[in-house]
C-alpha positions in Angstrom: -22.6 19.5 -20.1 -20.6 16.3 -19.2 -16.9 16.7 -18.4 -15.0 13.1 -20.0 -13.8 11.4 -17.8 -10.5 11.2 -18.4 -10.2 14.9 -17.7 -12.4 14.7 -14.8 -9.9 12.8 -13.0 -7.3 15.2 -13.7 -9.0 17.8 -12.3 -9.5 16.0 -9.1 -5.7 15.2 -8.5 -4.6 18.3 -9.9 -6.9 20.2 -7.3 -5.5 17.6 -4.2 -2.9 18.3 -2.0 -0.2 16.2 -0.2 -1.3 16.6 3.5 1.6 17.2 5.8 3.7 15.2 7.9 3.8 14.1 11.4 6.4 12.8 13.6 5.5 8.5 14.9 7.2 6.0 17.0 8.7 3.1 14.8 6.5 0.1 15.6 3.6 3.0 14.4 4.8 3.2 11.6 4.1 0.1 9.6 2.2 1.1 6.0 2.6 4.9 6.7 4.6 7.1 3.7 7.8 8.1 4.5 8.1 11.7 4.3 11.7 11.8 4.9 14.9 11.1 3.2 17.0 8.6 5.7 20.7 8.4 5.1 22.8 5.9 6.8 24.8 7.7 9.8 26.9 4.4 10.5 28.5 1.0 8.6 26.0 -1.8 9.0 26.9 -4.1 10.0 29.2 -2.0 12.0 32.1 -4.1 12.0 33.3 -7.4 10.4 31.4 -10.6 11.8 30.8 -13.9 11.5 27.5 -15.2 8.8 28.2 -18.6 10.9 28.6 -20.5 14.2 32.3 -22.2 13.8 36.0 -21.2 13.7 37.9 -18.1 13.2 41.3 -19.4 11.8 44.5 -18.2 9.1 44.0 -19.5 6.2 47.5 -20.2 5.7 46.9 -22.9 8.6 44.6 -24.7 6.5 47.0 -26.0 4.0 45.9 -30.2 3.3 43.3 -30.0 5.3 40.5 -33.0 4.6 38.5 -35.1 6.6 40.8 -37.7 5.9 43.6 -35.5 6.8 42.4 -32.8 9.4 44.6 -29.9 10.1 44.1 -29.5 14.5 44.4 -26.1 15.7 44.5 -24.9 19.3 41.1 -23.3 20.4 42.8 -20.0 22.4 38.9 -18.2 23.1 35.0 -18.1 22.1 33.3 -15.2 21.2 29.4 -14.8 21.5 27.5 -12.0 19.8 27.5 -9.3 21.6 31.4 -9.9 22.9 34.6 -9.1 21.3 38.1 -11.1 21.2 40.5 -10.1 24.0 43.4 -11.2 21.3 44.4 -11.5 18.1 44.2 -14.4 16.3 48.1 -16.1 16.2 50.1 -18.7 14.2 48.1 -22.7 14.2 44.8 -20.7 16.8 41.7 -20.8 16.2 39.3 -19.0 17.6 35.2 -20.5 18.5 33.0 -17.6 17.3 28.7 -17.7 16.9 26.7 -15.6 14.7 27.1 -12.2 14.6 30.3 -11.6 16.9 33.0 -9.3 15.4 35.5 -10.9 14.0 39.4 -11.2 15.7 41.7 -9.0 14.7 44.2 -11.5 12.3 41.5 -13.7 10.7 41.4 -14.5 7.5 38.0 -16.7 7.4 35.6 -19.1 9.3 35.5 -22.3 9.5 31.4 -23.3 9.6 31.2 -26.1 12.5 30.4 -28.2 10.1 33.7 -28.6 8.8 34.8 -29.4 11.8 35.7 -32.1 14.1 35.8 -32.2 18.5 38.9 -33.0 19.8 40.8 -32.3 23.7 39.2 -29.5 25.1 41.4 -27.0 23.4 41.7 -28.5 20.2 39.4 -28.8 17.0 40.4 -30.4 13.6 39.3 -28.7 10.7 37.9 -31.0 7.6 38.7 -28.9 4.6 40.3 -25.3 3.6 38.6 -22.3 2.8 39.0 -19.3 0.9 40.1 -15.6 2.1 36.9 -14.1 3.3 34.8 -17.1 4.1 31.8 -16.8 6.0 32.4 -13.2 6.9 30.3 -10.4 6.5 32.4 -7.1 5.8 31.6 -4.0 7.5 29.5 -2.1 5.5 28.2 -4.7 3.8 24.5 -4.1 3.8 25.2 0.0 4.7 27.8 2.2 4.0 27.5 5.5 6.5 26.7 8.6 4.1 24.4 6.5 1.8 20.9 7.0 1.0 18.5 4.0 1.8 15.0 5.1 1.7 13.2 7.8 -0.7 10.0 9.7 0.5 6.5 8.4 -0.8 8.3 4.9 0.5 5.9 3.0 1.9 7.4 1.2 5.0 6.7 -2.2 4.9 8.8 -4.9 7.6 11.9 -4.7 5.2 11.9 -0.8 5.4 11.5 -0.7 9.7 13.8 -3.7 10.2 16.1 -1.4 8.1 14.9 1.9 10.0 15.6 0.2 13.5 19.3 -1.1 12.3 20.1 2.8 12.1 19.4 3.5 15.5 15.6 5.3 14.1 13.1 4.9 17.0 10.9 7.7 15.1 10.3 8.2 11.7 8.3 11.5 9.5 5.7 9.8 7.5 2.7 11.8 6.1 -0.5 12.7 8.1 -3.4 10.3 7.2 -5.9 12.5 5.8 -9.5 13.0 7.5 -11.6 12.5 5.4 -15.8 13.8 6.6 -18.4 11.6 5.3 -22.0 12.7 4.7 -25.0 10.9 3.8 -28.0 12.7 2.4 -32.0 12.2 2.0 -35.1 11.7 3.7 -35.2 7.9 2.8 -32.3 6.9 4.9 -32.1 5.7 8.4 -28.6 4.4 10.4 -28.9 0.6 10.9 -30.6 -0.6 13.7 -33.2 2.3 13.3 -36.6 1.2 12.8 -37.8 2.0 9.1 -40.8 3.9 8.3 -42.9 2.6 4.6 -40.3 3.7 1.8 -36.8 4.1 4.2 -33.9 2.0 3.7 -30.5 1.7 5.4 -27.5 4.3 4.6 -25.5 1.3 4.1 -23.1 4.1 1.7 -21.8 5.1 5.1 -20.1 1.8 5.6 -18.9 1.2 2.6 -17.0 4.3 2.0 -15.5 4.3 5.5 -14.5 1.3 4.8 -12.8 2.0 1.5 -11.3 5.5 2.9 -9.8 3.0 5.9 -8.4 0.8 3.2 -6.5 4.1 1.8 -5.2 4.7 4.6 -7.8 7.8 5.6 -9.4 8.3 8.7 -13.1 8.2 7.9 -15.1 10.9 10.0 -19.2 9.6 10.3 -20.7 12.8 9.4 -24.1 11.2 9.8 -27.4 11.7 7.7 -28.2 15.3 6.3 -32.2 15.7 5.8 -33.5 17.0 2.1 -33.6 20.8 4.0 -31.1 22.9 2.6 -29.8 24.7 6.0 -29.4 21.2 7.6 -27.7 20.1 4.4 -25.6 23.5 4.7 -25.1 22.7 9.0 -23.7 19.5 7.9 -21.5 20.7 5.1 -19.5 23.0 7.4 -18.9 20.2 10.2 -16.6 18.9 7.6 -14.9 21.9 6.6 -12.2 20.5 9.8 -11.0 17.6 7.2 -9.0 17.3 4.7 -11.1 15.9 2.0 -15.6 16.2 2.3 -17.4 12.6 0.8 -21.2 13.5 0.3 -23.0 11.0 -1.0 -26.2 11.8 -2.8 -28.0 14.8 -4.0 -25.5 16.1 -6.6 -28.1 14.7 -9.4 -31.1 16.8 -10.9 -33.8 15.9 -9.0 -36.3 18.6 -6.7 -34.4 16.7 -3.8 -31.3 16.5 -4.7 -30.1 19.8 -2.8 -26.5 19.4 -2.6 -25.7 22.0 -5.4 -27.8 24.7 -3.8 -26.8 24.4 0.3 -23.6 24.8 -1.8 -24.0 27.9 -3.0 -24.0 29.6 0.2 -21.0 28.3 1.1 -17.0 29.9 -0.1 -15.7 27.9 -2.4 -15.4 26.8 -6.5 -16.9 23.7 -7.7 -15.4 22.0 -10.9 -17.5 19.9 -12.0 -21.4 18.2 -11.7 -21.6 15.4 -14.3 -19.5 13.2 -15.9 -19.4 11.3 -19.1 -19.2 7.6 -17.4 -21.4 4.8 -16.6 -22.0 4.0 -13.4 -21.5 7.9 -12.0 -22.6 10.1 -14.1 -23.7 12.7 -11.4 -20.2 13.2 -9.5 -19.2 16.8 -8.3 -16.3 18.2 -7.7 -14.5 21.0 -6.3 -12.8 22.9 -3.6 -15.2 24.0 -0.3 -13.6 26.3 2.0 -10.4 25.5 0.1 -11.4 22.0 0.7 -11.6 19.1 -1.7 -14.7 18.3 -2.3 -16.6 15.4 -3.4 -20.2 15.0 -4.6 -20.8 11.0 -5.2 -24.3 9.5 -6.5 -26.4 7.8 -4.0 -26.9 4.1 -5.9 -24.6 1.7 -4.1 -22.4 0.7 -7.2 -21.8 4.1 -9.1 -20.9 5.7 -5.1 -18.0 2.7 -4.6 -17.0 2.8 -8.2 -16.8 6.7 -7.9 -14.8 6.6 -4.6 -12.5 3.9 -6.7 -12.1 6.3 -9.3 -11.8 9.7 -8.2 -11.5 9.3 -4.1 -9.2 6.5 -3.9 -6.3 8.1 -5.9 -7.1 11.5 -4.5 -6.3 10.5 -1.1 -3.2 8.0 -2.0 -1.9 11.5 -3.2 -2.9 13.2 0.4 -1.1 10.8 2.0 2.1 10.6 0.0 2.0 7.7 -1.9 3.5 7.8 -5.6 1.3 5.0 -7.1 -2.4 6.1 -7.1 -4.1 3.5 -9.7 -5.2 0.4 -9.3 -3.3 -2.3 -11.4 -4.9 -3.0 -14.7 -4.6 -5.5 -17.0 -5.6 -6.8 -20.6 -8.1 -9.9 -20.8 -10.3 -11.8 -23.0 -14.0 -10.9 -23.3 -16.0 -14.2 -23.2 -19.4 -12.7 -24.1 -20.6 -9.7 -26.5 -21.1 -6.6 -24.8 -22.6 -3.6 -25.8 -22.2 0.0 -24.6 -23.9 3.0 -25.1 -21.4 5.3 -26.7 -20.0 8.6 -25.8 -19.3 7.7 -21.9 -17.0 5.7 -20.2 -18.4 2.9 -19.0 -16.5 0.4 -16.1 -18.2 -2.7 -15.7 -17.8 -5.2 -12.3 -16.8 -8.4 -14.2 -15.3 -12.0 -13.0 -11.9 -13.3 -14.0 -11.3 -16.5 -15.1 -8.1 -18.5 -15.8 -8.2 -20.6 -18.5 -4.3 -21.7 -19.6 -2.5 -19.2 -20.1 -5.2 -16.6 -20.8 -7.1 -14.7 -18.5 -10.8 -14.2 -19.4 -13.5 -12.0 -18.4 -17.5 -12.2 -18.3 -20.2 -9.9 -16.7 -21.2 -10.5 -12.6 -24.8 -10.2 -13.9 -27.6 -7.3 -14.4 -25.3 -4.0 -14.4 -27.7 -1.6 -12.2 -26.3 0.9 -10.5 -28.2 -0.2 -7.6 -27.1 -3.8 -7.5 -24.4 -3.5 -4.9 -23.5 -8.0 -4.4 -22.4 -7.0 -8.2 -19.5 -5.5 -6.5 -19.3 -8.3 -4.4 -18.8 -10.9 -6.7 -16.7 -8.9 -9.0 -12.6 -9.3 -9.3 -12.3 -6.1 -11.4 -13.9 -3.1 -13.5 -13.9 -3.7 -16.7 -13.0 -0.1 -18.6 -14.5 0.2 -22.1 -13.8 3.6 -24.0 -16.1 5.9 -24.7 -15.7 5.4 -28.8 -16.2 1.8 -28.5 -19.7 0.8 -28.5 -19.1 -3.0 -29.1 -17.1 -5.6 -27.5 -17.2 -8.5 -29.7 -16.1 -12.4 -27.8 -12.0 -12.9 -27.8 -11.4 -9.0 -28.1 -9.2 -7.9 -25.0 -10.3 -5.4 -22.4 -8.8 -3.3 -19.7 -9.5 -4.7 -16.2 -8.5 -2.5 -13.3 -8.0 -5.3 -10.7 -10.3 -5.0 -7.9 -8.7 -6.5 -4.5 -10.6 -9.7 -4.9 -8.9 -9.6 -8.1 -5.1 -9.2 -6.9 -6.0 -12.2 -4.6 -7.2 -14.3 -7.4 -4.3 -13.6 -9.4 -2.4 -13.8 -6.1 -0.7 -10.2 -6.1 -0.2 -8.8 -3.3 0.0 -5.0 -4.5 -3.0 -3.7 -3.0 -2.1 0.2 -3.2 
């Protein structure tokens, strides 16, 4: 029996946990999960400062001034960043201050250098008033000490570390990148650069799922190539028992070879489910090994990437924290008829194109589960219900965006 799909992926996220956390430097930490709360334990900026190179002045001194009429002020001191004023600020002063110093004690606002005018040596005439608070940044401004600033399941892009280092955070708890063991299976495959024997051909599902549990965020663990024996099979099965999520890939279908479901049986653990209703991928397994997730994808090229994209990718976005597991989707405009086979869920690798204001979809070619430069060429999987057998030209479609896709449309939200 076929599980829907739709309830297959349930099963899979309900069954995955959220791996658990681990203590990194902050300069290791770019595109990890937080796995903390961080609250602000100081002002930031910690005191009042200056947003400008200029003047620090009274505003009351200011009175007239124009660059036909400049008001001159005696310059008593400069201030750098990283240096505070030995005085306050008195009656017709002013004081030269950069970006970033604290501000004197009796200012009222800067003067941008702009505004101003050299005069003597300890003079400068000022070209037009300003306002209370003028080109100064209040304490607290961007932080107030006791507030929250980031969530867990953040991810921590350069905004979130710039903000981690101005607390003072040289380490950060972000969640553990789950392991993930990859295993390929059969007789027929051979690791490139082998020398092929008459009817072999290159386990090239190796690379492309480490590649796409990399992408995740996973570390991919090379399990190698399990021979169609059941005890080697079995052998192989248990060297992966050490990770957090187990990728086979092949041997789940119904074939005398396919041997996955029986080395399985000799093993602890629960499996969900062997088949579901979908198109590419209808012989995906799933369940717990060892207390283990554990994943059974088909051996064609195209239904094991689309799989991993369906079931694998948001399974592990959950290990590792993250709050948004799907891939953005969208609705577009079928540009050709095309006709399913009803009762499954069918995803289809299809181009996008822009035309106006509407985006439009049509086919990367031939369908086969084997033709894998399908997946090369194609900006996004087109998702068509199991109840509807028809797509008819100008009726909209669901496209889950592929990362060639988020280029095209130039998003940048890859996860």
């Amino acid at each position: 029996m076929m599980l829907p799909f739709a309830e297959a992926q349930r099963i899979v996220l309900d069954n995955t946990p959220v791996v658990g956390r681990e203590k990194v430097p902050l300069r290791q930490a770019l595109g990890r999960v937080l796995a903390e709360e961080i609250v602000s334990g100081v002002d930031v900026p910690p005191w009042d400062n200056s947003a400008v190179d200029g003047f620090a002045v009274r505003v009351k001194d200011l009175k007239g001034a124009s660059r036909q009429n400049p008001i001159v002020l005696r310059v008593v001191e400069e201030v750098p960043a990283g240096r505070v004023s030995l005085r306050p600020l008195g009656e017709g002063e002013a004081i030269r201050i950069m970006t970033g110093a604290a501000i004197p004690a009796g200012t009222e606002a800067v003067v941008m250098v702009e505004d101003t005018e050299a005069m003597e040596e300890d003079k400068v005439g000022i070209l037009r008033e300003v306002g209370v608070g003028a080109n100064i940044r209040r304490r607290g401004e961007d932080l107030q000490a006791g507030s929250k600033v980031l969530a867990p399941g953040t991810v921590l892009g350069a905004a979130e570390i710039g903000v981690l280092a101005s607390l003072n955070r040289g380490y950060v708890f972000v969640h553990r990148r789950p392991r993930v063991g990859i295993l390929a299976t059969g007789d027929e495959l051979v690791e490139v650069g082998e020398a092929r024997a008459p009817g072999q051909i290159v386990s090239s599902n190796t690379y492309t799922l480490t590649c796409q549990v990399e992408q995740c965020g996973g570390i991919p663990f090379d399990l190698g190539i399990a021979a169609d024996r059941v005890d080697h099979l079995r052998e192989r099965l248990r060297e992966g028992l050490d990770c957090d999520l187990l990728i086979t890939s092949g041997g789940v279908s119904m074939g005398e070879y396919d041997l996955v479901r029986e080395a399985l049986q000799g093993m602890p653990g629960e499996m969900k489910f062997w088949r579901v209703a979908m198109r590419p991928g209808m012989p995906t397994a799933f369940g717990l090994l060892d207390g283990k997730p554990f994943l059974g994808l088909p051996g064609n090229p195209v239904s094991s990437m689309v799989c991993f994209e369906l079931f694998a990718r948001p399974a592990l976005l959950k290990m590792g924290g993250h709050t948004c597991l799907f891939r953005p989707s969208l609705l577009a405009v079928a540009q050709e008829e095309i006709r399913i086979k009803s009762g499954r869920r069918h995803f289809l690798r299809v181009r996008l194109e822009r035309v106006g204001e509407e985006i439009r979809i049509s086919l990367t070619g031939d369908q086969g589960s084997g033709i894998l430069t399908s997946l090369v060429q194609a900006h996004g999987l087109a998702e068509i219900p199991e109840d509807t057998p028809l797509i008819r030209p100008g009726e909209r479609v669901k496209v889950l965006l592929l990362d060639r896709g988020l280029t095209f449309l130039g998003r940048e939200d890859r996860l």
